[in-house]
N, C-alpha and C positions, 0 to 999 in steps of 0.2 A: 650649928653650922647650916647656910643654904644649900638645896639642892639646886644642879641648873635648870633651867624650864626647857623643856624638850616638848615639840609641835606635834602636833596631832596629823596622824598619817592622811586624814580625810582633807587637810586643811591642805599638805604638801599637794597633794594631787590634782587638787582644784584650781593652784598654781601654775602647777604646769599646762594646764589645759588651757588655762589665760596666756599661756606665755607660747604655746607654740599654734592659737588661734590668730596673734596678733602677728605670725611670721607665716600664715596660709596667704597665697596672694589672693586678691578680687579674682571673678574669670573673667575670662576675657568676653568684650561683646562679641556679638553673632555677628559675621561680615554681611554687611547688605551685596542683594545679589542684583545684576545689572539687568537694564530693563532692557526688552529686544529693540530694537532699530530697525529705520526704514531704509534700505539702499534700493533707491529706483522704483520699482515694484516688487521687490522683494522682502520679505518682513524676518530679519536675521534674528535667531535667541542663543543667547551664548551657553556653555556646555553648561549641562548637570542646571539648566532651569526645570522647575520645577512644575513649570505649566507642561512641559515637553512629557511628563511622565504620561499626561492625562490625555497625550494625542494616539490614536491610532491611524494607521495610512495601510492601503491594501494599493494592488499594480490593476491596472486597469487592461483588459483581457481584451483581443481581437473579438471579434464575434460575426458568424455568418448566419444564421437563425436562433430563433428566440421562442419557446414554448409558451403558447398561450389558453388560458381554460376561458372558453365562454358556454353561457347558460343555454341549456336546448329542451327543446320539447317534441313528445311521440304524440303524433296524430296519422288520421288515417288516410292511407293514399288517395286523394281524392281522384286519381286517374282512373282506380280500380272500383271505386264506390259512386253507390244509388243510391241517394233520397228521394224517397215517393214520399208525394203528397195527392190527397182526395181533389180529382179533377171535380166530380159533383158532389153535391149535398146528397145522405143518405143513412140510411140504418145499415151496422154490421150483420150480417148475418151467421157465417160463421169465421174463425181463424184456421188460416192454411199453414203456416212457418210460425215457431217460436225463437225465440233470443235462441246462440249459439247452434240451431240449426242452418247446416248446409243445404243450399240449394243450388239446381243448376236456371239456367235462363230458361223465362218463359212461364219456373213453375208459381202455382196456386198460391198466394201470399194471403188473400182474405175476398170474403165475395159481400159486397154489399145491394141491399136493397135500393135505389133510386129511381125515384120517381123523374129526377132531373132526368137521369139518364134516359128513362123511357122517352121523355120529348125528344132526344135527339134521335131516339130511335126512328120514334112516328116521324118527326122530320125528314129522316131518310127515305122512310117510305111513301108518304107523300111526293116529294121530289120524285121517285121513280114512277110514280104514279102520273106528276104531271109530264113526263119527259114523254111517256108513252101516249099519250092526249095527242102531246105537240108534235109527236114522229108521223100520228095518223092523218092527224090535218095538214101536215105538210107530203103525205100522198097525195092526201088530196088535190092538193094545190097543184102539185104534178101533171095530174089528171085532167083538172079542167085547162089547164094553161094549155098544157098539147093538143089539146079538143079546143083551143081559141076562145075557151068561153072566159077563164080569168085572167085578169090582168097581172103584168109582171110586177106591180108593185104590192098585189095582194101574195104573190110568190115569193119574192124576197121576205115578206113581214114573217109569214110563215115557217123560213127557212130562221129567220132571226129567233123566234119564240121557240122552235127546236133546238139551236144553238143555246141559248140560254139556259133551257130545260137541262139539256146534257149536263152543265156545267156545273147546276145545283143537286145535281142527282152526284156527281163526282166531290162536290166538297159535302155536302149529306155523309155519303160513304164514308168519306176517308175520316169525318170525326168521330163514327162510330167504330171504324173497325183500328184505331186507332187505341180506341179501348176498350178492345174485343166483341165489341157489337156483333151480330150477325144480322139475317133478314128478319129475324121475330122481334118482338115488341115486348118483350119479359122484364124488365127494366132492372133484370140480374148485369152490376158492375163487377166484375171481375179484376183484383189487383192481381199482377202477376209481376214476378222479378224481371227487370230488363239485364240482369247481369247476375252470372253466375258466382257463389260464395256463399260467405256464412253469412245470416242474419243474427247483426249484433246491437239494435237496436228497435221494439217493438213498444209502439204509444196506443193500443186501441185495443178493448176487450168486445165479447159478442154483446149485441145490444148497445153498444153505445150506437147515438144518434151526432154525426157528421155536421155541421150545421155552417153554411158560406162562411159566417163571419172568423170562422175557426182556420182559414185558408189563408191569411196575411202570413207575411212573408218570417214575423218572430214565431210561429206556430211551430211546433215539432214536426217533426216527418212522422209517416206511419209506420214504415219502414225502412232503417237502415242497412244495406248488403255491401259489403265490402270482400275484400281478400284479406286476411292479417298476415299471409303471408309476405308482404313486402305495407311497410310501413313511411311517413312520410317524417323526417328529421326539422325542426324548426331551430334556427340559430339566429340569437342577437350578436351581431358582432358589430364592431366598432370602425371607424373610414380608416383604419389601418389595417385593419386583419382583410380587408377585401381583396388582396393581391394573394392573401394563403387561401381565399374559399373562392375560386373561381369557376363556373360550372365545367366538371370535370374532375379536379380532385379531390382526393379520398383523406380520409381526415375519420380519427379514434372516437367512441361513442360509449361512455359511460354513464354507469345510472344507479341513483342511490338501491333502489330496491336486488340488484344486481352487480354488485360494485366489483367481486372476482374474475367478472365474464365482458372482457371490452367487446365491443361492437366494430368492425369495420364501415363505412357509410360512405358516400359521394353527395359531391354538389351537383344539384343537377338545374340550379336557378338562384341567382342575386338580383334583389331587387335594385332600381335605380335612383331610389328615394331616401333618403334620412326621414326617420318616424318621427313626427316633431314630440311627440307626446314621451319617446324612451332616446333618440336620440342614437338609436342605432340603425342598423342596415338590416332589413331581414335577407335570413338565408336560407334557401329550402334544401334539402338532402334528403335520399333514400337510404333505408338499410333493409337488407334482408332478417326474414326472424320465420325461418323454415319451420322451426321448432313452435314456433308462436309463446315464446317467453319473453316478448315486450309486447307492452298492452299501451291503445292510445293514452295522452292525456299521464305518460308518465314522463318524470323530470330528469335532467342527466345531464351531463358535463361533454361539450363538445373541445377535443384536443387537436390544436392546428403549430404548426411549425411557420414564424411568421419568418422570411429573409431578409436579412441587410445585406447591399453592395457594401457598404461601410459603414464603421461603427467600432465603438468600444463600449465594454462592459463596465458599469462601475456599480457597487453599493449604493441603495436610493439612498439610505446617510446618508453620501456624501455630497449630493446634488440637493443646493438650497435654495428655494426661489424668494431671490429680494424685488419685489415691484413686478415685473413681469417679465423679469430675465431668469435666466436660471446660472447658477455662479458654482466652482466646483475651486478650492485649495490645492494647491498641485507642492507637490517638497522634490526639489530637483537635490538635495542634500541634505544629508541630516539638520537637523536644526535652521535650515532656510526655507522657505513655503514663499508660494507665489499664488495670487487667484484671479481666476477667470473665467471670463462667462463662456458656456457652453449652448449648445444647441443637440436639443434630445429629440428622438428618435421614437422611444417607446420607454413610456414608465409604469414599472409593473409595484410591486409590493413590495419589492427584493431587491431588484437589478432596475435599472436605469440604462437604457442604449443612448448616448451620446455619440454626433456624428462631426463636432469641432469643437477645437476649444483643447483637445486632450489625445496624445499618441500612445498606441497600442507599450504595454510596460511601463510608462509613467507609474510615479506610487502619487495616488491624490489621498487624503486626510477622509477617513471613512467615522472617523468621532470626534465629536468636538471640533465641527468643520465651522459652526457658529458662532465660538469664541474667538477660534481664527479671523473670521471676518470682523467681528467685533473691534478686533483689537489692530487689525487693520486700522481702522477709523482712530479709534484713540490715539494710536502712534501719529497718525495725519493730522489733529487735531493739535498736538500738543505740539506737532513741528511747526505749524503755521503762527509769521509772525504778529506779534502783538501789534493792536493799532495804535497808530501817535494817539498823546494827551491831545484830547477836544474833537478827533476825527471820528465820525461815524465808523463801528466796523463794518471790513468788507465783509461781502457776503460770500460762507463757500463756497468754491467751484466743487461741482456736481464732482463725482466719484464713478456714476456710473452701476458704483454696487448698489446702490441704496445706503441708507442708514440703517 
């Protein structure tokens, strides 16, 4: 007797797997999504596009000043400061003031040896020498004239050659006592400060020899005397900041060496020139440094508050310059954006002041403001009609944004 044949449970199952594979439906394709449109000047994207995720837009801020950092430098008052320089040639003899000593006016700075100087001496004396020649002979002249025996024209000459004399005996003097000369002939030069302070810069030791050629105007001073108590502020700023540094206001002063301790300072001079070589404006200012903890020749951050009558703040993002405009996306509603050219005011690193083109709470597109414009164009491009068969195309009208 047969048995019946009975299926193998792995065979049954492989069945079924065939059987309710071929009643799974296909999926359905992905819905294509629409592409934005142009209405007018506006560039519409319909909801839940996916370019929309990768935009951001911020509201563009009133604004009445604008913080600005420009680069400055500590040098020394020059109202309050002395450069000497060797009027003769000579040998040091000794040193009177070193570096960081104070001195008052007048005192002992260095004495040197000159021989130069000796001539102006004897010059001097000479001259008083011949003044007194010419004072005797013009008695003279006096005498015989009233006595009838000299003529008036021998009197006058006389009266001339004493006038003269006087006059060399007066510029004699005054170059010698100019620089401390007296009646002797010693040809001891004495430097002396013409202004009271500290000596903060000193070029000549005992023994060195003075020599003319050393007296051109790149040469160093022999000595520098200043006050450090009031120092002199240098600022580059730029033909916009000159309405915030005008001589009078006061304006913040920081400096790397010192960066916890701001500085108060004033302008007290702008100059009338753009520097061709930096291309800025220089600025001069005082600050006080009672304490004397700013030293010339140090570097520092000058902080000035620039003012707008009008303006708006926006993200530099968002401000793109195509050619030589400057062009900014404005979204008056979700998913709608518009763009247009602006006119700026000041561009910093951060912020953009723009003074048209854009009202105070607008939101403009702060990322991705480039594929915005981009895509400006592409939409224009593909709207514009095709040219007849055999016809030259025309040639775009201008846009205005650029390409």
């Amino acid at each position: 007797m047969k048995l019946p044949h009975r299926s193998s449970p792995v065979a049954a199952l492989a069945l079924l797997a065939l059987l309710a594979g071929c009643q799974r439906e296909a999926p359905a394709p992905t819905p294509e999504v629409a592409a934005p449109i142009l209405q007018g000047e506006q560039l519409r994207y319909p909801a839940e596009h996916p370019q929309l995720k990768l935009i951001e837009v911020a509201a563009a801020e009133q604004v009445t000043s604008v913080p600005a950092q420009l680069p400055a430098r500590l040098v020394w008052n020059e109202e309050r400061t002395q450069r000497i320089y060797p009027a003769f040639a000579g040998r040091v003899g000794r040193i009177g003031a070193d570096v960081g000593q104070k001195v008052a006016p007048g005192a002992l700075l260095a004495q040197l040896a000159s021989p130069d100087f000796a001539i102006a001496e004897a010059d001097a004396a000479k001259a008083e020498a011949d003044a007194s020649v010419a004072a005797k002979a013009l008695a003279r002249q006096h005498e015989l004239f009233q006595m009838g025996i000299a003529a008036r024209k021998d009197l006058e000459q006389a009266e001339g050659d004493a006038a003269r004399a006087r006059a060399e005996v007066a510029r004699a003097s005054a170059r010698t006592r100019l620089y401390g000369g007296g009646s002797r002939i010693d040809q001891q030069l004495a430097i002396r400060a013409g202004v009271g302070g500290v000596v903060v810069e000193r070029n000549l030791n005992p023994g060195q020899e003075l020599r003319p050629e050393q007296f051109g105007p790149a040469a160093p001073p022999l000595f520098t005397i200043t006050d450090p108590t009031s120092l002199w502020v240098l600022v580059d700023a730029r033909d916009v900041d000159v309405e915030a540094l005008r001589p009078g206001q006061d304006f913040t002063l920081r400096l790397a060496a010192l960066p916890d301790l701001p500085f108060q300072a004033r302008v007290t001079a702008a100059a009338d020139v753009i520097d061709p070589a930096t291309r800025t404006i220089k600025i001069r200012g005082v600050v006080a440094n009672p304490e004397r903890r700013l030293k010339a020749e140090m570097l520092g951050t000058a902080f000035i508050e620039r003012t707008h009558q009008r303006g708006v703040s926006l993200p530099a993002s968002a401000v793109t310059l195509r050619g030589a405009e400057h062009w900014v996306v404005v979204q008056p509603q979700p998913g709608v954006f518009e763009r247009r050219r602006v006119e700026t005011a000041d561009e910093g690193a951060r912020d953009v002041i723009v003074t048209s083109g854009v009202r105070p709470g607008e939101r403009v597109v702060s990322e991705n403001a480039l594929l915005l414009l981009r895509q400006f164009d592409m939409v224009r491009e593909d709207a514009a009609p095709a040219p007849a068969p055999g016809a030259s195309a025309p040639r775009p009208a201008a846009s205005g944004a650029g390409s």
